[in-house]
C-alpha positions in Angstrom: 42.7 25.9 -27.8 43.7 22.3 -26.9 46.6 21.8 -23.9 49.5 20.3 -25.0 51.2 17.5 -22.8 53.8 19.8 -21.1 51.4 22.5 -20.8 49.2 20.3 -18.8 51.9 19.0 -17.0 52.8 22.6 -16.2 49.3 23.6 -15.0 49.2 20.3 -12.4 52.3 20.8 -11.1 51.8 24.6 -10.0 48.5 24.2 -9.1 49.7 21.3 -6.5 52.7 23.7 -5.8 50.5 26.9 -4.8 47.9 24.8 -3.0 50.6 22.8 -1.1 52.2 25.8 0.1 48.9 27.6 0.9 47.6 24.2 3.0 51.2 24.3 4.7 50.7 27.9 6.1 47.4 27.9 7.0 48.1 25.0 9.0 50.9 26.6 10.5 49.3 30.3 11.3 45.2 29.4 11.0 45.2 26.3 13.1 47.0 27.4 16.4 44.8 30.5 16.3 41.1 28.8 16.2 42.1 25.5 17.1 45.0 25.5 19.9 44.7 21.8 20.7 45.9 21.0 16.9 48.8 22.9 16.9 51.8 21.2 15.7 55.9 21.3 14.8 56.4 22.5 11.3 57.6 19.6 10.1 54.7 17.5 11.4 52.5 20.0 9.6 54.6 19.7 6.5 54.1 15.8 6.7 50.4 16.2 7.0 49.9 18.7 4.4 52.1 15.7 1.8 49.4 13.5 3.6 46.6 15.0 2.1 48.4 16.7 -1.0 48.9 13.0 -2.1 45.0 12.2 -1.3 44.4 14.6 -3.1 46.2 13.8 -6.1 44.6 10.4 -5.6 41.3 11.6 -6.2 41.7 14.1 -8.9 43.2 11.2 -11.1 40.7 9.2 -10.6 37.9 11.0 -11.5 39.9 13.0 -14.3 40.3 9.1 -15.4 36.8 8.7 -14.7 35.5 11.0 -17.0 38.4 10.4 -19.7 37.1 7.5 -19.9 33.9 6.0 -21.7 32.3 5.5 -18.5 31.1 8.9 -17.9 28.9 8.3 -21.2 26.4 5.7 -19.0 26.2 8.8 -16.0 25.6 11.0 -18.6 22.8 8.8 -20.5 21.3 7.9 -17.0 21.4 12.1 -16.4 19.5 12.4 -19.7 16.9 9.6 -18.8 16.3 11.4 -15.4 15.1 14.7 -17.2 12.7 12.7 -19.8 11.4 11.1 -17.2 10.1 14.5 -14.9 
């Protein structure tokens, strides 16, 4: 069964949601415990995490455009021409 547009939209927010959250604490309780030298204020942790929340967000995009896309055809006939070819 096919996503509809809100249902996507849905899915993407939470799962940026639950992993901001999750990349916020472990910074906050993980870090200061194996890496003492990194530990930071909440809210600079907070401002990191949005750091690479957005890179992250980045990225996904552009491959999920990436392979929307009709250029993911060529990878996939070059993929195809690798296996005939061994």
């Amino acid at each position: 069964m096919k996503q509809t547009r809100l249902e996507s939209i849905i899915e993407v927010f939470l799962n940026t949601a639950t992993g901001f959250v999750i990349s916020w604490l472990v910074w906050l309780f993980v870090v200061p415990v194996f890496w003492p030298e990194l530990a930071t204020p909440p809210s600079v942790a907070f401002w990191l995490t949005v750091l690479f929340t957005v890179t992250s967000i980045t990225r996904s995009y552009g491959w999920r455009r990436f392979f929307a896309g009709d250029v993911h055809r060529a990878v996939h006939r070059f993929v195809l021409r690798l296996k005939t070819t061994n």
